[in-house]
C-alpha positions as CSV (number, residue, x, y, z in Angstrom):
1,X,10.2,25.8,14.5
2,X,8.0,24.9,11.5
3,X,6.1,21.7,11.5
4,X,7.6,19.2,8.4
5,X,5.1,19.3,5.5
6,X,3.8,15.9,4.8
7,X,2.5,15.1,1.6
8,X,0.8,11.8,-0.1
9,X,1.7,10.1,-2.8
10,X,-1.6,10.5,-5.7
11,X,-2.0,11.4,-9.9
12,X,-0.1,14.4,-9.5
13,X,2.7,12.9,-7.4
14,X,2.6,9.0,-7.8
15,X,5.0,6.8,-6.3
16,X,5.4,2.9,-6.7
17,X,7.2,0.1,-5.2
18,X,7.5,-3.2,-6.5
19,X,10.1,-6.1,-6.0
20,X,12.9,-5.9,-8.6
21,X,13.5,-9.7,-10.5
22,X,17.0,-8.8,-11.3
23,X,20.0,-9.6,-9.2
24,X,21.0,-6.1,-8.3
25,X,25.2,-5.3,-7.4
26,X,26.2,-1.8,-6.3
27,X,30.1,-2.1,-6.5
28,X,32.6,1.2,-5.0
29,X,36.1,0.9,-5.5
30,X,36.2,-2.7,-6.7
31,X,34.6,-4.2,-3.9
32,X,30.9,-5.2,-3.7
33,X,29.0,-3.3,-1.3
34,X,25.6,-4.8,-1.7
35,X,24.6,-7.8,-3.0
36,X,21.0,-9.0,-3.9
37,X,17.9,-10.8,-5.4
38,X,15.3,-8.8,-2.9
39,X,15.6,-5.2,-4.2
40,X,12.5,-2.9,-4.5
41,X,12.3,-0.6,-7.1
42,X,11.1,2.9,-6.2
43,X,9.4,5.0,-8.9
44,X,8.2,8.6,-7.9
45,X,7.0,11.0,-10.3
46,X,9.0,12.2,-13.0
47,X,12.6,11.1,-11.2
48,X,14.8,8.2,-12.1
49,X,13.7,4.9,-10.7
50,X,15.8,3.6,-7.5
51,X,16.7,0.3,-6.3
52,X,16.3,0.1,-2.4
53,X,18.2,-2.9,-0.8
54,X,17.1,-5.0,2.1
55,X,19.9,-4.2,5.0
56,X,20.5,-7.8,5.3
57,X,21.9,-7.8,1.6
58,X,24.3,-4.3,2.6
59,X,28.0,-4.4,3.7
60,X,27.6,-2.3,6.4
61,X,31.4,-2.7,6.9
62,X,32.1,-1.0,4.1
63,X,29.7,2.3,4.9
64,X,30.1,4.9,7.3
65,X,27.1,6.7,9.0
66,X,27.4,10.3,8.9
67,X,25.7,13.3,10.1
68,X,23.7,14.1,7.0
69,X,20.2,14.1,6.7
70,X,17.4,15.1,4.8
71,X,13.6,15.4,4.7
72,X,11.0,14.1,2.2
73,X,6.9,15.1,2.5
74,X,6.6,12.0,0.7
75,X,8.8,9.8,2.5
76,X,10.1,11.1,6.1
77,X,13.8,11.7,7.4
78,X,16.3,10.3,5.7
79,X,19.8,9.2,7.0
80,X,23.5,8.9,5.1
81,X,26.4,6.8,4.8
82,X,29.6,7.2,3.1
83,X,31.6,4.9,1.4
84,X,35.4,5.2,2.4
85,X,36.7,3.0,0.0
86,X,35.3,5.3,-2.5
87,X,36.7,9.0,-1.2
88,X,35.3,12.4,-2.2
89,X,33.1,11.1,-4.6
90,X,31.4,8.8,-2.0
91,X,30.2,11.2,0.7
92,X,26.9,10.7,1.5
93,X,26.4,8.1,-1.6
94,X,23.9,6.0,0.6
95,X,20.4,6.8,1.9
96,X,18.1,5.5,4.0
97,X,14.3,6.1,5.2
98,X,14.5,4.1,8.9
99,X,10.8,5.1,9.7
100,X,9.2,6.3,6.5
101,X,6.2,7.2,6.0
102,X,3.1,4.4,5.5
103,X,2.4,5.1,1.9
104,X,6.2,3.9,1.7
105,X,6.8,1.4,4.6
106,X,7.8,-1.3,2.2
107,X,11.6,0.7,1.8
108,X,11.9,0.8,6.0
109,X,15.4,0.2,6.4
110,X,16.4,0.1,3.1
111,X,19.4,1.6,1.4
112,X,19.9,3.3,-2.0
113,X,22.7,4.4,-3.7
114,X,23.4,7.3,-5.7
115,X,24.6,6.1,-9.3
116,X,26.9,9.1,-9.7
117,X,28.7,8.2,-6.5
118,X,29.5,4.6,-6.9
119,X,31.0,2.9,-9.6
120,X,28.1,0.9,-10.4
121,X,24.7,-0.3,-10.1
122,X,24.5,-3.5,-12.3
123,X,21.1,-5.1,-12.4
124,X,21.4,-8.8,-14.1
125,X,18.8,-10.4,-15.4
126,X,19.1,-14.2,-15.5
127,X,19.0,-15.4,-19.5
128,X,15.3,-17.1,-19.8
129,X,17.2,-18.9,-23.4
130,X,19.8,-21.6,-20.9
131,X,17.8,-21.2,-17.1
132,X,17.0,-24.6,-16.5
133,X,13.7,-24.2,-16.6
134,X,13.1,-23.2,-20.1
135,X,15.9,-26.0,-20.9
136,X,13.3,-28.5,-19.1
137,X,10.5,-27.4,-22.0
């Protein structure tokens, strides 16, 4: 068996992590799956960015572990859930890197969603014009 190619993030290949301000909701079906004001946002190379959510923010009642998994040189072994609620189009909709790699430690035990297989990644801003601290100025 081949040994996994590991690779580190640099100019040709960057990746970034930094905390998301926004509220982020990833909804399936109707129903809130995960919930939160912690997310990371992931940006690597020339993909679209992703919002990796702490577990403690996850309905993990609503996901089921499956066998999938897959491999990133930049990242490690990755690991799936499903979303029931959400049938066919939900297979394998979640992700997670349980023991990534240290250029990417900050996502450990994170979960991301695919956008094509939930209904909805909403990321809400709070409005600066009636927060109560700009109504304090």
């Amino acid at each position: 068996m081949r040994e996994k190619q590991v690779s580190l993030p640099g100019p040709e290949h960057p990746i970034s992590i930094e905390r998301n301000p926004a509220r982020v909701v990833v909804t399936v079906a109707g129903r809130i799956v995960a919930n939160t004001y912690s997310a990371l946002t992931l940006r690597e190379a020339a993909y679209p960015r992703v919002q990796y959510i702490p577990p403690e923010d996850v309905d993990f009642s609503q996901l089921e572990r499956t066998d999938h998994v897959t491999y990133c040189p930049y990242k490690g072994d990755c690991n799936y859930y499903s979303v029931p609620a959400g049938g066919k189009k939900s297979i394998n909709a979640v992700w997670s890197y349980e023991e990534p790699f240290p250029a990417v430690e900050q996502i450990k035990g994170h979960v991301a969603f695919y956008p094509e297989r939930v209904d909805e990644i909403a990321e809400q801003f709070p409005d600066l014009r009636t927060s109560p601290e700009r109504k304090a100025q």
